[in-house]
PAKOLVEX-25217 format. One record per residue: y, x, z of N, C-alpha, C in turn. Coordinates in Angstrom, 3 decimals. Each point is the difference from the previous one (the first is absolute). Layout:
REM residues N
r nv Y; nu X; nw Z; cav Y; cau X; caw Z; cv Y; cu X; cw Z
...
This chain:
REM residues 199
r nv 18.218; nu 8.330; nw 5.202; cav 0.283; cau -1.141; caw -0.835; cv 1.005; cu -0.884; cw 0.721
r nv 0.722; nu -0.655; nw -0.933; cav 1.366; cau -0.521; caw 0.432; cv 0.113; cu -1.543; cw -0.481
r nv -0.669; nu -0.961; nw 1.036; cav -0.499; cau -1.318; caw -0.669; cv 0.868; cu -0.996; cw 1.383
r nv 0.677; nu -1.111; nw -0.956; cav 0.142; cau -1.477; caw 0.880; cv -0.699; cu -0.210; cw 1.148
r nv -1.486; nu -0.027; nw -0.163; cav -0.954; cau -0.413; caw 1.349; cv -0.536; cu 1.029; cw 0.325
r nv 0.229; nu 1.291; nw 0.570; cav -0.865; cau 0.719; caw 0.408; cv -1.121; cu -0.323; cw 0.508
r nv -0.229; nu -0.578; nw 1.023; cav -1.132; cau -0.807; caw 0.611; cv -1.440; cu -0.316; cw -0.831
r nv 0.671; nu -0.661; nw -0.726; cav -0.569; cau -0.804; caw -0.843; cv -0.557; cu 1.081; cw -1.267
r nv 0.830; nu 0.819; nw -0.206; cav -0.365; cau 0.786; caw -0.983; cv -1.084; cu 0.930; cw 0.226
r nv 0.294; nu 0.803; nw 1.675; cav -1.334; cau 1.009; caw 0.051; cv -0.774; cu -0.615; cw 0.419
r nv -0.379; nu -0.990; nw 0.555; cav -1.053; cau -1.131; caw 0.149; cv -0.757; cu -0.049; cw -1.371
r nv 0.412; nu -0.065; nw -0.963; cav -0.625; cau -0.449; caw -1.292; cv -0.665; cu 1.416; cw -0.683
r nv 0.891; nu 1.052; nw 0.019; cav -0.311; cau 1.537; caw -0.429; cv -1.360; cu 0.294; cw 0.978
r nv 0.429; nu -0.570; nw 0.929; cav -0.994; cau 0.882; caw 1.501; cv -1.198; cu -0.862; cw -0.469
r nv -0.087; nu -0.857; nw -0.728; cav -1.246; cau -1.668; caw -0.067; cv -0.622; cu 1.238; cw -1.215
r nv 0.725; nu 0.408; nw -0.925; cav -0.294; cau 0.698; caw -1.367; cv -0.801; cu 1.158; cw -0.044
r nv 0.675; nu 0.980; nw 0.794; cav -0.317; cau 1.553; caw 0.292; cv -0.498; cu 0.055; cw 1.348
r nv 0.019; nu -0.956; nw 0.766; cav -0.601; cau 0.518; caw 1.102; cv 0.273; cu 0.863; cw 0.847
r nv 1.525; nu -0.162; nw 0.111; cav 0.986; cau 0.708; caw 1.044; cv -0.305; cu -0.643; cw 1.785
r nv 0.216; nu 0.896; nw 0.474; cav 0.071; cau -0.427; caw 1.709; cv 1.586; cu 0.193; cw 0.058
r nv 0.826; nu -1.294; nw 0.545; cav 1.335; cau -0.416; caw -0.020; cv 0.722; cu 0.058; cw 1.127
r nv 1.028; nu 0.733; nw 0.357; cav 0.228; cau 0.234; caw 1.372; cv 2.011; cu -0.075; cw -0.183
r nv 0.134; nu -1.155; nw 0.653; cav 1.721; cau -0.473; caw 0.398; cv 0.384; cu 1.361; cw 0.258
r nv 1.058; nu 0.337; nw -0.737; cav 1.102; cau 0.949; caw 0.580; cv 1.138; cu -0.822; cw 0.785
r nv 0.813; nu 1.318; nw 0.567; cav 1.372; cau -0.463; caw 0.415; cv 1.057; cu -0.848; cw -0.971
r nv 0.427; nu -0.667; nw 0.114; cav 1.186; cau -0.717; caw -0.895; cv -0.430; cu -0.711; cw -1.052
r nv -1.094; nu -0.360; nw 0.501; cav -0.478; cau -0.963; caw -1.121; cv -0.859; cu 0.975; cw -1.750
r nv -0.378; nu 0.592; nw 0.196; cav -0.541; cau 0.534; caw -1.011; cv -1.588; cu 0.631; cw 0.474
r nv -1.187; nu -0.161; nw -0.935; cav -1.345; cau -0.416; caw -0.136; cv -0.746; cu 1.641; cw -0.297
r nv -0.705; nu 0.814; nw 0.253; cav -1.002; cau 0.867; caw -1.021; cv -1.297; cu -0.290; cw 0.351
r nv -0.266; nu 0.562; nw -1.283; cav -1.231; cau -0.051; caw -0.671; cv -1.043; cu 1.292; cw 0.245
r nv -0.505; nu -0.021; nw 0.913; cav -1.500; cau 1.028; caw -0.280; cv -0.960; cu -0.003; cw -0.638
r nv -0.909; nu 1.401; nw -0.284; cav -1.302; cau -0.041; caw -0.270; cv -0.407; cu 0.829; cw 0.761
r nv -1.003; nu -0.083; nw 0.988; cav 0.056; cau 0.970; caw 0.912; cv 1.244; cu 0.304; cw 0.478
r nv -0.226; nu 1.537; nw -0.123; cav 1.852; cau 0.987; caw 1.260; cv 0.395; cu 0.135; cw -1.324
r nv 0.164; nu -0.663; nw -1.361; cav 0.751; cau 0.272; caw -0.804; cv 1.133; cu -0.934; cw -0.429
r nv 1.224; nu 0.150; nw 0.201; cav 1.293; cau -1.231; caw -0.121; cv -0.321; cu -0.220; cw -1.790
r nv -0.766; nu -1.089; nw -0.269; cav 0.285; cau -0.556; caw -1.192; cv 1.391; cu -0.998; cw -0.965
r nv 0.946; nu -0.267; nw 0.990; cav 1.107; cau -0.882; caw -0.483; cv 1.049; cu -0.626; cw 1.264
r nv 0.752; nu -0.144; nw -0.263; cav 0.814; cau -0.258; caw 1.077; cv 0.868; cu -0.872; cw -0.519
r nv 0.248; nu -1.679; nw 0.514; cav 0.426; cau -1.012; caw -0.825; cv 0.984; cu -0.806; cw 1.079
r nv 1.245; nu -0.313; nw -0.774; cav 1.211; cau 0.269; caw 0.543; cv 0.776; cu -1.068; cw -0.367
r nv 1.098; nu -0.579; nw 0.682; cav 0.550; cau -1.416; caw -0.685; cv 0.757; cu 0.560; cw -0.775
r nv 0.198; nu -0.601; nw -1.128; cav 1.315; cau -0.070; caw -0.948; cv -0.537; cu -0.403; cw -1.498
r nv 0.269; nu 0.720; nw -1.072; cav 0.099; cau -0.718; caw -1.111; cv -0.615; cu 1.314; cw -1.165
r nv -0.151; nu 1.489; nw 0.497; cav 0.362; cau 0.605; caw -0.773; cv -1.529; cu 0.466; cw -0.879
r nv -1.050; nu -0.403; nw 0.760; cav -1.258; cau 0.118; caw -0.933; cv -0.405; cu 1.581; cw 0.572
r nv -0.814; nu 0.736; nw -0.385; cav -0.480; cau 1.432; caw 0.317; cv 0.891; cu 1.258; cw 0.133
r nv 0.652; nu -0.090; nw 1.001; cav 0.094; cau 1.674; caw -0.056; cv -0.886; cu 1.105; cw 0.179
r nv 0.300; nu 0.830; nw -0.811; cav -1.089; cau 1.249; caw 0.421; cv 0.733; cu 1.317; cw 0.304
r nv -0.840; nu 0.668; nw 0.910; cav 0.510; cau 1.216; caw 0.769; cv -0.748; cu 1.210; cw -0.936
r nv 0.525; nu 1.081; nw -0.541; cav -0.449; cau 1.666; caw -0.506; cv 0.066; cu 0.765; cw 0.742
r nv -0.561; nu 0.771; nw 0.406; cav 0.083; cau 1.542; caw 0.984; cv 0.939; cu 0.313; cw -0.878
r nv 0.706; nu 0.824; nw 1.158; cav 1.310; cau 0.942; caw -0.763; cv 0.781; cu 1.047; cw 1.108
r nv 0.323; nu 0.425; nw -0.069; cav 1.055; cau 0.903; caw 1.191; cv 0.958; cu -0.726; cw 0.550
r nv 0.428; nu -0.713; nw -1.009; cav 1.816; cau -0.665; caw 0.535; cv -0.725; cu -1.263; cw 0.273
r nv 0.580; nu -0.707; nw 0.730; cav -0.375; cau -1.780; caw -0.169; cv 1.389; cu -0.436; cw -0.428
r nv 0.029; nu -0.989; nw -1.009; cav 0.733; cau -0.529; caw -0.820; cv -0.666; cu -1.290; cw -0.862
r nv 1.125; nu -0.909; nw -0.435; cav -0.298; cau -0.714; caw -0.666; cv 0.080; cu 0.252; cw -1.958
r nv -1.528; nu -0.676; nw -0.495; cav 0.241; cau 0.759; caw -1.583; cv 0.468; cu -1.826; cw -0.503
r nv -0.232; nu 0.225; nw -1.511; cav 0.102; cau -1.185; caw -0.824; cv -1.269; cu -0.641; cw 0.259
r nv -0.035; nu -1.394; nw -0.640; cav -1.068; cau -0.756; caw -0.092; cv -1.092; cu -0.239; cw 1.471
r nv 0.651; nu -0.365; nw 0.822; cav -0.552; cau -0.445; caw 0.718; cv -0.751; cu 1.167; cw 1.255
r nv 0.510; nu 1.219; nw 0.234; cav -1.038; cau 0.991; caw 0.484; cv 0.786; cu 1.102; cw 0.079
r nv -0.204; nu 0.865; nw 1.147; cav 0.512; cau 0.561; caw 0.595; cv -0.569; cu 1.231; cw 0.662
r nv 0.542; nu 1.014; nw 0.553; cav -0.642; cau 1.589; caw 0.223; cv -0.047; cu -0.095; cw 1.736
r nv -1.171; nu -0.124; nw 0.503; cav -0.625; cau 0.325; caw 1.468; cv -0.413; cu 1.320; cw 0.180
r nv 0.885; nu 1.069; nw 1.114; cav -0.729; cau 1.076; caw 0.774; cv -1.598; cu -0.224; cw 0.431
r nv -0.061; nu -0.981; nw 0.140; cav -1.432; cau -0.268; caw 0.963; cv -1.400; cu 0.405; cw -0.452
r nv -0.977; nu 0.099; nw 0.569; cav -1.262; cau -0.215; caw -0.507; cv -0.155; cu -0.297; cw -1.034
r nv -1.153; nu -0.177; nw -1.436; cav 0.057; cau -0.834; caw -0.720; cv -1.320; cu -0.090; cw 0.505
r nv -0.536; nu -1.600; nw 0.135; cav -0.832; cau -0.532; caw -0.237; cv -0.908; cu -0.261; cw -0.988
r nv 0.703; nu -0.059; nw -1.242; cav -1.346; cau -0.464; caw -0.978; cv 0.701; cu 0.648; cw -1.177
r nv -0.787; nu 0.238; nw -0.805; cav 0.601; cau 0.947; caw -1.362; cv -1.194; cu 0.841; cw -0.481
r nv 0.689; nu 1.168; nw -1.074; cav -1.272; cau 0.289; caw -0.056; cv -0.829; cu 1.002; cw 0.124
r nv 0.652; nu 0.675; nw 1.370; cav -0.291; cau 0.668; caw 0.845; cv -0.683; cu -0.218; cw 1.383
r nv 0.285; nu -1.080; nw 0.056; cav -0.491; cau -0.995; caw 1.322; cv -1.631; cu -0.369; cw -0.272
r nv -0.697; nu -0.155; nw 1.013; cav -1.640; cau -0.656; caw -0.041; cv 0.417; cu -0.972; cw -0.900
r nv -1.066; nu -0.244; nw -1.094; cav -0.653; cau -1.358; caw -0.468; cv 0.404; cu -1.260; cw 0.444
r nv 0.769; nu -0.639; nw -0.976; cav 0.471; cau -1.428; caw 0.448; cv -1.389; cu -1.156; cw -0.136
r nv -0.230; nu -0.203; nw 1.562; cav -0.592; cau -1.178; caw 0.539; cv 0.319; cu -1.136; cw 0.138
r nv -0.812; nu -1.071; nw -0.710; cav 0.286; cau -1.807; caw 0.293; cv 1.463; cu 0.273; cw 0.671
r nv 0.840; nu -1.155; nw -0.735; cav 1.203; cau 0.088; caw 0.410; cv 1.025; cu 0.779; cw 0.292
r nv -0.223; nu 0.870; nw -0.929; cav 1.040; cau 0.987; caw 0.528; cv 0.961; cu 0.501; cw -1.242
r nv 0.813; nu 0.414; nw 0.397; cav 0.875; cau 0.481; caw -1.840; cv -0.482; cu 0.864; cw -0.547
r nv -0.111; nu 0.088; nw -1.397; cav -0.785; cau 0.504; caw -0.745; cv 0.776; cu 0.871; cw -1.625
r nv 0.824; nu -0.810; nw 0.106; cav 0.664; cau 0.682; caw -1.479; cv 1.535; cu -0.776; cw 0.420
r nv 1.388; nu 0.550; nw -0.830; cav 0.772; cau -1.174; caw 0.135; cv 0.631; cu 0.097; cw -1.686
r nv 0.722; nu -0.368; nw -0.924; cav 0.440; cau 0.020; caw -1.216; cv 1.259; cu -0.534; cw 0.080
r nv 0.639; nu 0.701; nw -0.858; cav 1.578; cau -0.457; caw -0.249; cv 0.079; cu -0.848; cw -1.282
r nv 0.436; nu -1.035; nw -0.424; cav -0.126; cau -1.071; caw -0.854; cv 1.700; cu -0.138; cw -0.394
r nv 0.621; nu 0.176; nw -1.171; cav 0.829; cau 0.269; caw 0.111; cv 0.183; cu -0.527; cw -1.904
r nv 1.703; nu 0.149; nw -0.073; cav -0.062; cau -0.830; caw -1.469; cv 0.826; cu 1.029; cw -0.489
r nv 0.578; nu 1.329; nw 0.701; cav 0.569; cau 0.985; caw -0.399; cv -0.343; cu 1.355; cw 0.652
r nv -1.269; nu 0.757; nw -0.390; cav -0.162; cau 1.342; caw 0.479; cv 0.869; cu 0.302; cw 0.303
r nv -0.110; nu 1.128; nw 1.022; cav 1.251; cau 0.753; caw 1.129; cv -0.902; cu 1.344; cw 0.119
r nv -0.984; nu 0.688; nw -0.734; cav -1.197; cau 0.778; caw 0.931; cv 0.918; cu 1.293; cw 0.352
r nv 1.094; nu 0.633; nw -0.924; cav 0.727; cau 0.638; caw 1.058; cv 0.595; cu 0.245; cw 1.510
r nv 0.340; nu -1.297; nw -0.055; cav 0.157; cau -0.369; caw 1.328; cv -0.819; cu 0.325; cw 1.241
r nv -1.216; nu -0.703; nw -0.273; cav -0.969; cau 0.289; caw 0.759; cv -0.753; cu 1.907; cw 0.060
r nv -0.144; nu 0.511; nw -0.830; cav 0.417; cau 1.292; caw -0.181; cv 0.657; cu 0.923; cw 0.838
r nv 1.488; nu -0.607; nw -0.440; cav 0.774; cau 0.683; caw 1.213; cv 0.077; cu -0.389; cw 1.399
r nv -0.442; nu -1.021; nw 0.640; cav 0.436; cau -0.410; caw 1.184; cv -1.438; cu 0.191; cw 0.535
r nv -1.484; nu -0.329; nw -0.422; cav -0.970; cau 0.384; caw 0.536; cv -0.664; cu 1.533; cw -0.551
r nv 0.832; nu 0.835; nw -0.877; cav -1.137; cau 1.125; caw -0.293; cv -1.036; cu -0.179; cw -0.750
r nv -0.273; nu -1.590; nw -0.535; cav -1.124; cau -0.134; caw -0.761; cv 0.021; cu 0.467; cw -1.616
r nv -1.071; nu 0.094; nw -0.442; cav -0.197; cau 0.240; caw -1.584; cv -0.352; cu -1.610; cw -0.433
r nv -0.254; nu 0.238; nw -1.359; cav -0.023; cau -1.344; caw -1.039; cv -0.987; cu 0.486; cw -1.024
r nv -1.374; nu -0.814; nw 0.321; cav -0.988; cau 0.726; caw -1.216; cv -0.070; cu -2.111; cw 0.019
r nv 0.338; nu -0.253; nw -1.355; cav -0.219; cau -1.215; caw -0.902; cv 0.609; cu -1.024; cw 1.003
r nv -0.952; nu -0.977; nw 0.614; cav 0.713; cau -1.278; caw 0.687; cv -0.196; cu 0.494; cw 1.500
r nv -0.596; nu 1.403; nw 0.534; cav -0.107; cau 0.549; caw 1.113; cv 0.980; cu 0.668; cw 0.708
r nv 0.429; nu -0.261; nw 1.178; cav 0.304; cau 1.452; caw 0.487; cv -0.414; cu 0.281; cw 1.186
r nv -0.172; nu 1.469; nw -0.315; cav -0.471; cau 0.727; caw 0.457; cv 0.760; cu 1.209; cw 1.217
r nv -0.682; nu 0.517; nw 0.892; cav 0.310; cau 1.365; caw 1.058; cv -0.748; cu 0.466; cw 0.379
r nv 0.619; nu 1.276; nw 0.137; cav -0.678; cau 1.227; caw 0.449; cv 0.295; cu 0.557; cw 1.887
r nv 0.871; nu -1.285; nw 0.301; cav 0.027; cau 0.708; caw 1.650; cv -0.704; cu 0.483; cw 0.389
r nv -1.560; nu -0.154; nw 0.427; cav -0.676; cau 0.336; caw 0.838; cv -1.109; cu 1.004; cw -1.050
r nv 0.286; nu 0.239; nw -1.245; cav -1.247; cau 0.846; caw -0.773; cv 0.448; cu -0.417; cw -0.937
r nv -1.371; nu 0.010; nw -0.624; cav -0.209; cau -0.026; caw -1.428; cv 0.731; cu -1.781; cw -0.873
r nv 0.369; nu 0.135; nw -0.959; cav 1.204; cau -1.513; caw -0.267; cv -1.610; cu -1.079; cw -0.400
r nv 0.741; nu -1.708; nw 0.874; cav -0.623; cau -1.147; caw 0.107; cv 0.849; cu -0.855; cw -0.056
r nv -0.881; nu -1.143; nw -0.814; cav 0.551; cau -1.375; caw -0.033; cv 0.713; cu -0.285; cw 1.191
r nv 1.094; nu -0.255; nw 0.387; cav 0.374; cau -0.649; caw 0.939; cv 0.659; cu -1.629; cw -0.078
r nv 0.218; nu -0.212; nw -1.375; cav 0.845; cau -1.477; caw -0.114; cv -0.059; cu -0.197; cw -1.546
r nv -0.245; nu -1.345; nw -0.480; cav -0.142; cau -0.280; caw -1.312; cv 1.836; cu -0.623; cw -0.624
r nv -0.153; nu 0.167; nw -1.437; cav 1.281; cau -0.980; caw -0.043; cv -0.449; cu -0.858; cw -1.317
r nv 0.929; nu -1.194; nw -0.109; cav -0.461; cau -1.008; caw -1.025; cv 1.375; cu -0.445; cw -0.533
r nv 0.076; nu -0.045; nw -1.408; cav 1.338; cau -0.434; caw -0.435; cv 0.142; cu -1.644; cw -0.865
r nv 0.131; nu -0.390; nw 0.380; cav -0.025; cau -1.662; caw -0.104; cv 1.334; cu -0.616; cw -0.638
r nv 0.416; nu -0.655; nw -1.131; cav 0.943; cau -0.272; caw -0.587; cv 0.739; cu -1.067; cw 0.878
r nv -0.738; nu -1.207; nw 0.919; cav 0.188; cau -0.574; caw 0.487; cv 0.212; cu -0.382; cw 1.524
r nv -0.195; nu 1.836; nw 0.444; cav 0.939; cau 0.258; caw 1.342; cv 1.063; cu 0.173; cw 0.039
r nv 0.293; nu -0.465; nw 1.341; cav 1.437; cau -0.172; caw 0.541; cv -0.135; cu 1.617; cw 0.405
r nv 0.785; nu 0.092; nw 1.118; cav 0.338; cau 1.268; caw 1.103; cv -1.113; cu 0.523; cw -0.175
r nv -0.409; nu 1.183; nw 0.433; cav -0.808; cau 0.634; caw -0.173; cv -0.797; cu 0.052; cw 1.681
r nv -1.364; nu -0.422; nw 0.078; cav -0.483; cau -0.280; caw 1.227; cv -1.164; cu 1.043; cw 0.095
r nv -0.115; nu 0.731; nw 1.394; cav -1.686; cau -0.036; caw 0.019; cv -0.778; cu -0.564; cw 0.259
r nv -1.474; nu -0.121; nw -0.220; cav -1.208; cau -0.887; caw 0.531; cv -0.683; cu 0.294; cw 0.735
r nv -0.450; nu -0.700; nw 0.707; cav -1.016; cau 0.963; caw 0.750; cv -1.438; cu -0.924; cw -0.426
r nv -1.236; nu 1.534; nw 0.600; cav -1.438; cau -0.545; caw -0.454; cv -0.860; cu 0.078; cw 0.848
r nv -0.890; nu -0.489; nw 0.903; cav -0.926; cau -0.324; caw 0.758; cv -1.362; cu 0.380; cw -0.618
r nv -1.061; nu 0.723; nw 1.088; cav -1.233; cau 0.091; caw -0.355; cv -1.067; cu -1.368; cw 0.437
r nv -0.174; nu -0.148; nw -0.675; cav -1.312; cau -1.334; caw 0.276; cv -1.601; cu 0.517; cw -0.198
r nv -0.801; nu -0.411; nw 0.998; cav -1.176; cau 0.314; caw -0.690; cv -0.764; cu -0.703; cw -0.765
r nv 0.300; nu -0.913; nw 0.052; cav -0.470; cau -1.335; caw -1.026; cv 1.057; cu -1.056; cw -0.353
r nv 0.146; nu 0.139; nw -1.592; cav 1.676; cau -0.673; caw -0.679; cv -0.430; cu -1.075; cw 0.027
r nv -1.371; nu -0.473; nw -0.567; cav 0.246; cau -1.541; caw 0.036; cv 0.114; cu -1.187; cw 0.985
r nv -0.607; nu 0.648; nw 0.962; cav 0.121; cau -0.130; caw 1.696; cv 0.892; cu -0.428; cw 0.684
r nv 1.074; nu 1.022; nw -0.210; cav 1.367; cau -0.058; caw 0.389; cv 0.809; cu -0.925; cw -0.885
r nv -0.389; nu 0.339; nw -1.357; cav 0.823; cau -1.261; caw -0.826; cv -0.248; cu -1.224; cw 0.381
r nv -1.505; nu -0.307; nw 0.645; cav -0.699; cau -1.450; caw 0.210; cv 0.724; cu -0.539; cw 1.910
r nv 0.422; nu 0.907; nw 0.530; cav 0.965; cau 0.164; caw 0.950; cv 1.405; cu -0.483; cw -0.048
r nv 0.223; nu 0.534; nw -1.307; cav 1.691; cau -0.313; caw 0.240; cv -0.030; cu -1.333; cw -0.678
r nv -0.915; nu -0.549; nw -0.691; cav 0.352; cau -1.193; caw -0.286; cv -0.238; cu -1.042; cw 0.902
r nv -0.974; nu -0.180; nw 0.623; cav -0.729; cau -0.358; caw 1.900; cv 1.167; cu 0.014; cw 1.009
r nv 1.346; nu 0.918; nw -0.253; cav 0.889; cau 0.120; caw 1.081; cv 1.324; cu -0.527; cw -0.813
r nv -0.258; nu -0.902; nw -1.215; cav 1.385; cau -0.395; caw -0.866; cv 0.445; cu 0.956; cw -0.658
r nv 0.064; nu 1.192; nw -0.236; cav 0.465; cau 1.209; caw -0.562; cv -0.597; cu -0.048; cw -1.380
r nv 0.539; nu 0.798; nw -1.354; cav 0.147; cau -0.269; caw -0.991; cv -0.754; cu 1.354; cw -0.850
r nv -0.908; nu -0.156; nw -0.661; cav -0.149; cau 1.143; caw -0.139; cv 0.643; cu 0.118; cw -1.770
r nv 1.219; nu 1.054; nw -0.409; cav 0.664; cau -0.379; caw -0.984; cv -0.627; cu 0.449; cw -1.035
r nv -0.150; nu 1.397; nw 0.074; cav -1.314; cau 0.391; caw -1.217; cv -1.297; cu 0.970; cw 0.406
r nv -0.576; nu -0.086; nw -1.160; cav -1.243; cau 1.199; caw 0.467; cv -1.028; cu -1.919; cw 0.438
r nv -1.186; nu 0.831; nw 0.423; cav -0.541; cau 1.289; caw 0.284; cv 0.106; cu 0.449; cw -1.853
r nv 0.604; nu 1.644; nw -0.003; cav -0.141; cau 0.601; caw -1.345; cv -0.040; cu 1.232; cw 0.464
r nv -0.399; nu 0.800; nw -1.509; cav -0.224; cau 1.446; caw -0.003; cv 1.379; cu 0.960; cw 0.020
r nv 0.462; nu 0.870; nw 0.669; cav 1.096; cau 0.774; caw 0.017; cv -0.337; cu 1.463; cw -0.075
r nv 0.499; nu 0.696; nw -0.653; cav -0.365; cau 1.616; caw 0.310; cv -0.337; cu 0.248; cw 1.380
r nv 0.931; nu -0.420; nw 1.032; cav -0.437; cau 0.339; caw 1.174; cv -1.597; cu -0.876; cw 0.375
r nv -0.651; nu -0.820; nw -0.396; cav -0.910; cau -0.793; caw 0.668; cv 0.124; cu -1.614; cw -0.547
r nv -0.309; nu -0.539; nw 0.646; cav -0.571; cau -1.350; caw 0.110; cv 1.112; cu -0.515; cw 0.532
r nv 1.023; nu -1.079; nw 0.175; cav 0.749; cau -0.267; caw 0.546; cv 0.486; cu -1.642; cw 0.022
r nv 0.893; nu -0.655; nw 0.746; cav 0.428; cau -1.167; caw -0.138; cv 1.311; cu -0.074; cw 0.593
r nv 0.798; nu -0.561; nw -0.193; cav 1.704; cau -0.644; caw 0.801; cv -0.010; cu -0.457; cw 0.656
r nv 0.345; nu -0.163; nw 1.223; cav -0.096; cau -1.263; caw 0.579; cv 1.168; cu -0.401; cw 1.037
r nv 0.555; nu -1.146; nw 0.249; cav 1.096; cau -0.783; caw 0.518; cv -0.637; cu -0.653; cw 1.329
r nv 1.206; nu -0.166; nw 0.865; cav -0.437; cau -0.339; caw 1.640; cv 0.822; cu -1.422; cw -0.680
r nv -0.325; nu -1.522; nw 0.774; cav 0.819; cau -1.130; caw -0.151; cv 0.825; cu 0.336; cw 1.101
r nv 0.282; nu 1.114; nw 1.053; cav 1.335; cau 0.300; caw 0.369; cv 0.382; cu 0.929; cw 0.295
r nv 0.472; nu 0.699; nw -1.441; cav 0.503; cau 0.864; caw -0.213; cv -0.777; cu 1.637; cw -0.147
r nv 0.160; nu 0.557; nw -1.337; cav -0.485; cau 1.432; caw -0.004; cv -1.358; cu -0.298; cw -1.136
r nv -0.218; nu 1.187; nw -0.750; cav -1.271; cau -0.220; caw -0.739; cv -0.437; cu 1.877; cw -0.079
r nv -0.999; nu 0.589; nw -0.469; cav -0.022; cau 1.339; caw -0.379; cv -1.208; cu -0.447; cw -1.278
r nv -0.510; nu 1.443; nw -0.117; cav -1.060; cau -0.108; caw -0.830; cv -1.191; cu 0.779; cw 0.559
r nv -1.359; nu -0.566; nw 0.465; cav -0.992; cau 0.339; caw 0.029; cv -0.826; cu 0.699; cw -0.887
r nv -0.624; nu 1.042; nw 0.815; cav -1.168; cau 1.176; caw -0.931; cv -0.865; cu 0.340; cw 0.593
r nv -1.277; nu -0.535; nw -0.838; cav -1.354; cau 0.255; caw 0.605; cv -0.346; cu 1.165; cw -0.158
r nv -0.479; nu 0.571; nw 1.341; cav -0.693; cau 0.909; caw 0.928; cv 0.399; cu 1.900; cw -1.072
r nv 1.190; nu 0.049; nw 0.412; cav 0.767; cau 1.487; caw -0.672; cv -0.563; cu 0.819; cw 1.062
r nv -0.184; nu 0.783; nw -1.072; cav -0.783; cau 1.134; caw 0.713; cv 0.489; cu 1.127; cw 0.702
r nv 1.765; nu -0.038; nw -0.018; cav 0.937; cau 0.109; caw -0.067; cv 1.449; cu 0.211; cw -0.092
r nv 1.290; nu -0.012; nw 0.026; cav 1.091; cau -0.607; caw -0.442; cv -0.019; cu 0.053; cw -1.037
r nv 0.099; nu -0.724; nw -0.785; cav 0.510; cau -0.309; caw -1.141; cv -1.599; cu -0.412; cw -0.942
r nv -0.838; nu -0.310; nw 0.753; cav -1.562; cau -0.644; caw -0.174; cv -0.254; cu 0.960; cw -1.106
r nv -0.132; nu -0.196; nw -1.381; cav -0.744; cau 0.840; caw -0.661; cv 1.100; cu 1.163; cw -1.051
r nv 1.215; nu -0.234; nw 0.709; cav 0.938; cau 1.149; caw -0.146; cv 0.340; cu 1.033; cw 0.775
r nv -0.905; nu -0.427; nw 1.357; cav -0.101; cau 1.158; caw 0.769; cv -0.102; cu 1.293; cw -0.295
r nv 0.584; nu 0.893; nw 0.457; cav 0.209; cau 1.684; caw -0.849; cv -0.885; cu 0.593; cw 1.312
């Protein structure tokens, strides 16, 4: 995440999810749960990037980009635990799902898409088409084990909670905004990725 106050920002995430917060070099913050890197929060302006397994590393559209590395969480990875990423969705005011297609290998069953890298094809990323988006962004989503909790949290730390708590195909969920800088959307206790779209 790419926020004005870093500091200030994983301070507030870490208050939320219950990250253990550890200074990097050059001024930039991550986020644990356990030995698992939950977020990594960074000065600037640009809001969430997100990283895809892929062969090449490269940069895609909308905010996110193709990492050789490990993947950490997906939905191939263990069960997303308190604080950790959980689903992410593309929100967008002009479908592109070709795109994504060709540059990740994925399929398109309804507002899903889906892959087959590692087996049999799974949810890996939702999309949402909104008349009243700009650029086309992804989101990212956090596991909580208790939403109202955490919602009763972010308001306790100035933070905003924008909507929800409501029902979503994926789960139980809410929005929520840091007062500096960054917001995602919370989902109670996915069983998991993609909580009750898990394949």
């Amino acid at each position: 995440m790419s926020v004005a106050e870093p500091e200030l920002s994983v301070d507030f995430f870490a208050a939320v999810l219950g990250w253990t917060v550890i200074a990097e070099p050059g001024g930039s913050f991550t986020g644990w749960v356990g030995d698992r890197l939950a977020a990594q929060v960074v000065a600037g302006q640009e809001g969430w990037r997100l990283f895809f397994g892929g062969d090449e590393p490269r940069a895609l559209r909308a905010n996110s980009f193709v990492d050789s590395g490990r993947v950490l969480h997906g939905p191939w990875a263990p069960p997303p635990r308190h604080g950790e990423p959980c689903w992410a969705e593309l929100v967008t005011g002009t479908p592109d799902d070709e795109y994504w297609v060709r540059e990740l290998g994925w399929a398109v069953r309804g507002d899903l898409f889906t892959s087959a890298r590692h087996g049999d094809p799974r949810p890996v990323a939702g999309t949402a088409t909104s008349p009243t988006a700009g650029e086309p962004r992804w989101g990212v989503f956090f596991a909580v084990d208790d939403l109202p909790a955490a919602c009763q949290r972010v308001s306790e730390l100035d933070g905003r909670v924008s909507s929800g708590p409501g029902l979503l195909p994926l789960g139980v969920t809410a929005s929520i905004e840091s007062p500096h800088g960054g917001g995602c959307v919370l989902l109670e206790k996915p069983a998991g990725w993609g909580g009750n779209r898990a394949g």
